[in-house]
C-alpha positions as CSV (number, residue, x, y, z in Angstrom):
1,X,-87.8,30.3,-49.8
2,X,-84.6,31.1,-51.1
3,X,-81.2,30.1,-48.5
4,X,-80.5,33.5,-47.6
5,X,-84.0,34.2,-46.3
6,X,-83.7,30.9,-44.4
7,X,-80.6,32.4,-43.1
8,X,-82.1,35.3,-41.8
9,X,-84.9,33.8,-40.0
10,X,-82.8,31.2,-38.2
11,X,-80.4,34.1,-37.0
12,X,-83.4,36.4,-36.1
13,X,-85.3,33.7,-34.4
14,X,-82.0,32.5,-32.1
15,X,-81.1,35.6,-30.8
16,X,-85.1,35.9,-29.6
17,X,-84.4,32.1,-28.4
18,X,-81.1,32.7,-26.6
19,X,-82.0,36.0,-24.8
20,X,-84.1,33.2,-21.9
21,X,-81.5,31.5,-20.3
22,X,-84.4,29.0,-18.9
23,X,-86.3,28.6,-21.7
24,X,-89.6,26.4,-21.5
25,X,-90.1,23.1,-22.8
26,X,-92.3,24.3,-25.1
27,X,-90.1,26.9,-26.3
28,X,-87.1,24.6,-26.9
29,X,-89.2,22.4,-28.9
30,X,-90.7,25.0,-31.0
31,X,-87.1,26.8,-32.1
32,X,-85.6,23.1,-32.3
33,X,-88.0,22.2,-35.5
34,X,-87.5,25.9,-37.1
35,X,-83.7,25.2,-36.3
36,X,-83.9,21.2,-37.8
37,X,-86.1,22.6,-40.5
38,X,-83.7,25.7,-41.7
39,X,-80.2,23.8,-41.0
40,X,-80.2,21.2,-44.1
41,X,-80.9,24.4,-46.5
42,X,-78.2,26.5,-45.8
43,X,-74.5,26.3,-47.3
44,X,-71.5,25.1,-45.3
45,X,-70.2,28.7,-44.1
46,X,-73.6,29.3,-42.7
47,X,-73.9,26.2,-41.3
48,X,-70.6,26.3,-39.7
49,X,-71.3,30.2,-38.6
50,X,-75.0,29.0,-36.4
51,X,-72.8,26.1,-35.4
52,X,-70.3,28.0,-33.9
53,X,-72.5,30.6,-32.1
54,X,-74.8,28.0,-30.3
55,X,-71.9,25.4,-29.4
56,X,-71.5,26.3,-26.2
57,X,-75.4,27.3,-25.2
58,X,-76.4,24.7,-22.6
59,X,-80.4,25.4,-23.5
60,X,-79.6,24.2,-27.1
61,X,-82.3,21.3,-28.5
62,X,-80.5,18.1,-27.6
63,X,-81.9,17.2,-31.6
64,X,-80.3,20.7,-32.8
65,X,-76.4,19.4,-31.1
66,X,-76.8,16.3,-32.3
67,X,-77.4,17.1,-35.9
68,X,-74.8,19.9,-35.8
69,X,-72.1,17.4,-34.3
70,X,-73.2,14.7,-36.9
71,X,-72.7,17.2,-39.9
72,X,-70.3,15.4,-42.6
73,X,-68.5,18.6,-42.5
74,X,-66.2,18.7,-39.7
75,X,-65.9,22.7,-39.8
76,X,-69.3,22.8,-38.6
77,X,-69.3,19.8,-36.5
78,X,-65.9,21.0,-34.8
79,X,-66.8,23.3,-32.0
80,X,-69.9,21.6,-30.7
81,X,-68.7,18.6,-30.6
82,X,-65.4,20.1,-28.4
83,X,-68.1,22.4,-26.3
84,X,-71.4,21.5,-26.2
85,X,-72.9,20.2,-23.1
86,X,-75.8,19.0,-24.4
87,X,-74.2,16.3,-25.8
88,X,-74.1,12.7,-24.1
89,X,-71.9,9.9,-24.0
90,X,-74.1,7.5,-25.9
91,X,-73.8,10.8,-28.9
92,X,-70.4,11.6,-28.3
93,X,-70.1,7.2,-29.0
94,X,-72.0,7.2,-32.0
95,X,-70.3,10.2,-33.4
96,X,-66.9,8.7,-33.0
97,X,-68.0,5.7,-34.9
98,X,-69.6,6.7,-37.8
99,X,-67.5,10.2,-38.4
100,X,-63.9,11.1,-39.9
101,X,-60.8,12.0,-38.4
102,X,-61.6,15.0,-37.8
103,X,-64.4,14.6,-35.9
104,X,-62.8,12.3,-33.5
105,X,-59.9,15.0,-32.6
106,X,-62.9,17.5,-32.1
107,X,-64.0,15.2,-29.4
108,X,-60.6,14.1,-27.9
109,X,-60.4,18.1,-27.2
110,X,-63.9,17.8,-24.8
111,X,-62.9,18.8,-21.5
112,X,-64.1,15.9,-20.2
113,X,-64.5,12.1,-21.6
114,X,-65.4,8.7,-20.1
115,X,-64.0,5.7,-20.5
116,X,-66.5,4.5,-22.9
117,X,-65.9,7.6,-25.3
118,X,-61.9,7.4,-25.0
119,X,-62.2,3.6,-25.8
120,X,-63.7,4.3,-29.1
121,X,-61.3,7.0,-29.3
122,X,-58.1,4.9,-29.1
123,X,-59.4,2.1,-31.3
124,X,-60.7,3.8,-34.0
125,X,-58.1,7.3,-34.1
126,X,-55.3,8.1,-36.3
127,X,-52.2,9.9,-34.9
128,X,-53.8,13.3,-34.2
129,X,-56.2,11.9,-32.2
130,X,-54.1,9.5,-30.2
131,X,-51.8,12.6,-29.3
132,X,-54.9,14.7,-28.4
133,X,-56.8,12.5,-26.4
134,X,-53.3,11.2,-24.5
135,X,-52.9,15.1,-23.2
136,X,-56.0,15.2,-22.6
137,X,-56.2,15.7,-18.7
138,X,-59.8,15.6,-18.4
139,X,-60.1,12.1,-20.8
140,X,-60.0,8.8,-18.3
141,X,-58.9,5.4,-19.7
142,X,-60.3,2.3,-19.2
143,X,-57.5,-0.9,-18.8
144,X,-58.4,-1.9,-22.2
145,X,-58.3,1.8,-23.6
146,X,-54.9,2.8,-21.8
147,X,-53.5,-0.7,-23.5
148,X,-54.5,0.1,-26.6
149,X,-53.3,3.2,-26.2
150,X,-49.9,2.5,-25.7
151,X,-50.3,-0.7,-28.5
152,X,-51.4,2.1,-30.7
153,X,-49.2,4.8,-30.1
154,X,-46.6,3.6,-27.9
155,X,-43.8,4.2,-30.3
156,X,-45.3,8.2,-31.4
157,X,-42.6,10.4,-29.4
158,X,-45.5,12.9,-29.4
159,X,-48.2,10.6,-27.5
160,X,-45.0,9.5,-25.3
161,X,-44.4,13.2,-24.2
162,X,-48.1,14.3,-23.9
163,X,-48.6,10.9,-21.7
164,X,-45.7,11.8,-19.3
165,X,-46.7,14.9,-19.0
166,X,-49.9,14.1,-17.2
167,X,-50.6,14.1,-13.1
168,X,-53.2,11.8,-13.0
169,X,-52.0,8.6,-14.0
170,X,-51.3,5.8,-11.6
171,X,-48.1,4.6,-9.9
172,X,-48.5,1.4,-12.3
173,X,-49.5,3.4,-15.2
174,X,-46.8,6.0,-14.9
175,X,-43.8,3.1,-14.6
176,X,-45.5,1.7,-17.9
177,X,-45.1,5.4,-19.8
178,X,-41.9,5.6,-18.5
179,X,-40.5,2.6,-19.8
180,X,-41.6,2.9,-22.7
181,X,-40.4,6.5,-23.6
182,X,-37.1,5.8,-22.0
183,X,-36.7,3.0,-24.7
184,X,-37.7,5.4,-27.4
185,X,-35.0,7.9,-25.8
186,X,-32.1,6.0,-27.2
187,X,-33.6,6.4,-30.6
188,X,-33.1,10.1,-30.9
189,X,-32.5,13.8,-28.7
190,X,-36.2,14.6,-28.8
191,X,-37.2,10.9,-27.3
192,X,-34.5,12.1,-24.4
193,X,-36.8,15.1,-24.1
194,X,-39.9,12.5,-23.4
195,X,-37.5,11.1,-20.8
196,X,-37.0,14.1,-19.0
197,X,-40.8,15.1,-19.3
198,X,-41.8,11.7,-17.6
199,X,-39.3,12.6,-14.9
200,X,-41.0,16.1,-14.2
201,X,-44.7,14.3,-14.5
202,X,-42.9,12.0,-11.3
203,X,-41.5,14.9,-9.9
204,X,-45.1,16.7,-10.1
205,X,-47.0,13.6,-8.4
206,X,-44.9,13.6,-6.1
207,X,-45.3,17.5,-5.3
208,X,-48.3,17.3,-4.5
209,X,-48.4,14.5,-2.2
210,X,-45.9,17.1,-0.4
211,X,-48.3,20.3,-0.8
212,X,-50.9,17.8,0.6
213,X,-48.7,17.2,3.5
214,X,-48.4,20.6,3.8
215,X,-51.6,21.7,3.8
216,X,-52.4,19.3,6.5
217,X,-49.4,20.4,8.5
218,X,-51.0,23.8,7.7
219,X,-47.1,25.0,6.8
220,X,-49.2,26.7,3.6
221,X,-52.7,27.7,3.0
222,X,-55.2,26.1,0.5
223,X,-55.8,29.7,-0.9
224,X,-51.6,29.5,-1.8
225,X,-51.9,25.9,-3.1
226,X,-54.7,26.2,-5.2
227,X,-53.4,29.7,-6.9
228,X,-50.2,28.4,-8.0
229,X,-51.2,24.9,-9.5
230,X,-54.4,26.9,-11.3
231,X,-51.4,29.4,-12.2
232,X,-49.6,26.9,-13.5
233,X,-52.5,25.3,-15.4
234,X,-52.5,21.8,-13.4
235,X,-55.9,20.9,-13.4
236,X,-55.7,17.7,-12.2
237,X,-53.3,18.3,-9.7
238,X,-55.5,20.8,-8.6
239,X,-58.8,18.9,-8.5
240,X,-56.6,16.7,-6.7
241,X,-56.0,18.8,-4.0
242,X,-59.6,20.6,-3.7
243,X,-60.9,17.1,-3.7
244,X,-59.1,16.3,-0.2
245,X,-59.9,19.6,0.8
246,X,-63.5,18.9,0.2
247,X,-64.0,15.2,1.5
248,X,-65.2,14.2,-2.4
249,X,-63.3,11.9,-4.9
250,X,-61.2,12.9,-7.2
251,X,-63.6,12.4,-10.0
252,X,-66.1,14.6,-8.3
253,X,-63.5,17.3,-7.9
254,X,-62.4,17.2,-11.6
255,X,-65.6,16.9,-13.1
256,X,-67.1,20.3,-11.5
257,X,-63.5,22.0,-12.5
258,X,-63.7,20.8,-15.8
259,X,-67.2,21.3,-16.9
260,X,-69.1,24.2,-18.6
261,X,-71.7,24.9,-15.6
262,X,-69.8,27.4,-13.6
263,X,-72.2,26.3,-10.3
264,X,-70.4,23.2,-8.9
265,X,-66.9,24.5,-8.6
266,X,-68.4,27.9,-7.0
267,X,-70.0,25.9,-4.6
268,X,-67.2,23.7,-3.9
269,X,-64.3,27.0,-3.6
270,X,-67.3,28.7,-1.7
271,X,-67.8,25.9,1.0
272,X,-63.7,25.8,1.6
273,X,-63.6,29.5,2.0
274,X,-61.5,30.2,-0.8
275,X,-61.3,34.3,-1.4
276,X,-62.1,36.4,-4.4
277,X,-59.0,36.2,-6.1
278,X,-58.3,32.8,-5.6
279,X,-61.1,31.9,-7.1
280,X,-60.3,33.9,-10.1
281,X,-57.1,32.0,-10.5
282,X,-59.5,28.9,-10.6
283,X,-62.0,30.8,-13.6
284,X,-57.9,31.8,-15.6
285,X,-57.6,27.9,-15.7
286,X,-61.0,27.2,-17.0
287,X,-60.9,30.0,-19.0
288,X,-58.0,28.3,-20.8
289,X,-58.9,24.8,-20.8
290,X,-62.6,26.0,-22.2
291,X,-62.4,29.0,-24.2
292,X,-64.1,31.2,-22.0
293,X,-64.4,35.0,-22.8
294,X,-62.9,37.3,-20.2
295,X,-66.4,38.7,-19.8
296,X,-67.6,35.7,-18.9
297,X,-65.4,35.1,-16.4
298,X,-65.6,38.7,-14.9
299,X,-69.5,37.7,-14.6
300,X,-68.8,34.3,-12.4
301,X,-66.7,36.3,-10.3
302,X,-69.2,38.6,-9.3
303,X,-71.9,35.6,-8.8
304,X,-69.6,34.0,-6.7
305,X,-68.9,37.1,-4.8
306,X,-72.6,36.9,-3.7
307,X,-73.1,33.3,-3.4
308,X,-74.5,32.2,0.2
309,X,-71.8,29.9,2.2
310,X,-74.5,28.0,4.2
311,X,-75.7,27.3,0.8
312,X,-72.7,26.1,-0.4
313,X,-72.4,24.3,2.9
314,X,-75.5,22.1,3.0
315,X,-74.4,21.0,-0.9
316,X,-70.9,19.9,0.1
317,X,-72.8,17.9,3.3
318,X,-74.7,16.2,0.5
319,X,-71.7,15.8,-1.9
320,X,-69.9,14.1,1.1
321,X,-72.5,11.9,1.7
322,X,-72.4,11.1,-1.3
323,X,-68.8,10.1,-1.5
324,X,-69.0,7.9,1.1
325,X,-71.6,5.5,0.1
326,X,-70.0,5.1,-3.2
């Protein structure tokens, strides 16, 4: 009965749940109630230790996230809410409602957010989440987000610079930025810096309109195009460019780069014949951008090593499809 003995039990009985990577239904819903059960009568640190060690685990108890994401202290919520997968948008929205500060930069660090998620983002956020979530590459905007946005935190030189920095903001969108951190330029030498920043975010856009042309002009290869923008940690310029590669949107592109699951952009580099070590350049970025251990990605590299290509083949057919009847 006593905390430390809960403690115990909850370690002992997760490392038994996390050695199945598939667990059964039955499975998950037994260690969810001894996890549900155990988790209100232990002390912050341990709290925050379990938290940490199951953020990332995609088999997790969608019940289990949840209640470690809505935990009032934000050191335990922290990591899953920046990692899990379990987690939907209608949780991430409730979270961002109802929580501090500090929960809401946890989630402006997800690697991905939707529209509906960054609007509550925007609306309700101090300044530390308005200049998270703006250099946020993988966080779209809605109209009505990006305006309140720039209402918000038009006149923050930091949310100026991290919005000029990005590549995936439209012609219209990018003018807007532009304009306004050039009228914050005359106000001091850093502003001039958020100038020059939303220059090289123009300059960038307009690189890889070029590399496109390139590619197409087959004056470089996709295996040199996609190292150096991984290399250079451009993820949406990348996604950009293995989404035209691949016949998909953009959206489809970025959202198998950018999420936890390891399969889709295997797949994807697999079907456009992309080697070994440019595809490790591709793991180095979301190794980065996700906290993966160097293990981890030594093990993906060796999957994709044996991954079929007609495999990969018939799912890009189907991805295609897809693509076109959207």
């Amino acid at each position: 009965m006593s905390s430390d003995s809960r403690r115990q039990l909850l370690n002992a009985v997760t490392d038994l749940f996390l050695l199945d990577s598939e667990p059964s239904d039955t499975s998950k819903s037994h260690y969810g109630e001894i996890a549900l059960h155990t988790l209100p009568h232990l002390g912050g640190e341990d709290r925050k230790h379990y938290a940490d060690n199951v953020a990332a685990v995609p088999s997790l108890p969608h019940a289990v996230a949840v209640s470690l994401a809505s935990d009032t202290d934000s050191e335990v919520a922290k990591l899953v809410l920046k990692l899990s997968p379990v987690l939907t948008d209608t949780d991430l929205a409730a979270i961002a409602v109802s929580q501090t500060q500090a929960h809401l930069t946890a989630i402006a660090e997800r690697a991905r957010l939707s529209e509906s998620v960054t609007d509550i983002l925007v609306e309700r956020g101090d300044s530390a989440v308005l200049r998270t979530v703006s250099g946020n590459e993988g966080a779209q905007f809605s109209d009505h987000g990006f305006d309140r946005l720039l209402q918000r935190g038009g006149d923050d030189v930091v949310v100026g610079e991290a919005l000029a920095r990005r590549g995936d903001l439209s012609p219209q969108r990018a003018q807007r930025v532009l304009r306004i951190v050039e009228q914050v330029a005359e106000q001091g030498e850093r502003s001039k810096d958020s100038a020059d920043l939303a220059r090289q975010a123009r300059q960038q856009r307009l690189e890889v309109k070029l590399l496109l042309a390139d590619l197409r002009a087959q004056v470089r290869t996709l295996a040199e195009v996609v190292t150096m923008l991984a290399d250079e940690d451009r993820a949406f310029h990348l996604a950009q460019v293995i989404a035209a590669a691949g016949e998909i949107s953009n959206e489809q592109s970025l959202r198998v780069l950018l999420q936890r699951e390891v399969s889709g952009i295997a797949v994807l580099a697999r079907a456009l014949d992309l080697d070994k070590e440019t595809f490790r350049a591709v793991l180095s970025l979301r190794g980065r951008r996700l906290y993966f251990a160097a293990k981890t990605i030594e093990d993906d590299l060796r999957d994709y090593a044996r991954l079929d290509a007609a495999t990969a083949d018939r799912t890009m057919r189907f991805l295609r499809l897809k693509t076109k009847v959207a």
